[in-house]
N, C-alpha and C positions, 0 to 999 in steps of 0.2 A: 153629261159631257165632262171631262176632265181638261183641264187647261195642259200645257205641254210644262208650266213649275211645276205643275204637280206630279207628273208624270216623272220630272227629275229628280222630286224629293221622298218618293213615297218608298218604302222598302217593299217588296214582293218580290216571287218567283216571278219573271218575265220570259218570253218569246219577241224578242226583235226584228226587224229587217230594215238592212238599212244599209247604204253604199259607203262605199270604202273610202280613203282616200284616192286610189289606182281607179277607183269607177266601176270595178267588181262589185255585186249584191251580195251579201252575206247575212244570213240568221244564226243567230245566237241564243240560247238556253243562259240565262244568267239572274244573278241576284244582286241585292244592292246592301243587304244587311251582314254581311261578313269580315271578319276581323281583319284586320294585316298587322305582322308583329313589325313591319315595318315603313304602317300607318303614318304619314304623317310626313314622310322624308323627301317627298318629291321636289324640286327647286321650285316648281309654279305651282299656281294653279287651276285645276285642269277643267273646270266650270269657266274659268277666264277667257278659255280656248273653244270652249263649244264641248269639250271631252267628258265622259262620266268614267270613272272608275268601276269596274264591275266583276265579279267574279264569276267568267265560265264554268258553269254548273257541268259541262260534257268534259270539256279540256282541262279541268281541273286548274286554273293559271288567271290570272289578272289580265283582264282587258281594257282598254279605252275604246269607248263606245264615241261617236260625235253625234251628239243629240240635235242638232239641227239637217241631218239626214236621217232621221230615224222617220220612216214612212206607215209601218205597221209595227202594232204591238199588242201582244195578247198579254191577257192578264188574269187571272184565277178564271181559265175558259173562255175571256169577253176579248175581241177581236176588239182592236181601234185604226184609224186609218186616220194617219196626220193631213189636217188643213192647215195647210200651211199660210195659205191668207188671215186664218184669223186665230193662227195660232194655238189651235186646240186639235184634241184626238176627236175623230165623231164616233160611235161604237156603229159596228156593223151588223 
């Protein structure tokens, strides 16, 4: 089992799902280990808000993810599906 810190802190290729702010589901291809040369300059920050920083591996561009709607997440092939009650991914 993976807890859902660890899930926010770990660097890997991921597959997400997970609802929008408007209430749309969306999946996303993205990574968490990539540069920004302009790393650093946002006013807040975006763990403050439930947000991850992430880099669209398809779209090529900077996304904010909200990690407390993230429902599924695959990870090097391993399916997880958030319990949200107790706060961790369960692998499927």
């Amino acid at each position: 089992m993976m807890t859902i810190q660890e899930a926010k802190t770990k660097r890997h290729q991921y597959v997400a799902r997970f609802i929008k702010k408007d209430g749309t589901v969306r999946a996303i291809r993205f990574r968490t280990d990539v540069k920004s040369e302009g790393e650093g300059q946002l006013a807040y920050d975006p763990l403050e808000k439930g947000l991850k920083l992430v880099w669209d591996s398809d779209a090529k561009g900077w996304r904010m993810v909200n990690i407390y709607t993230v429902y599924e997440l695959t990870i090097k092939g391993k399916t997880y599906l958030n319990d949200t009650a107790k706060q961790k991914f369960i692998e499927l």
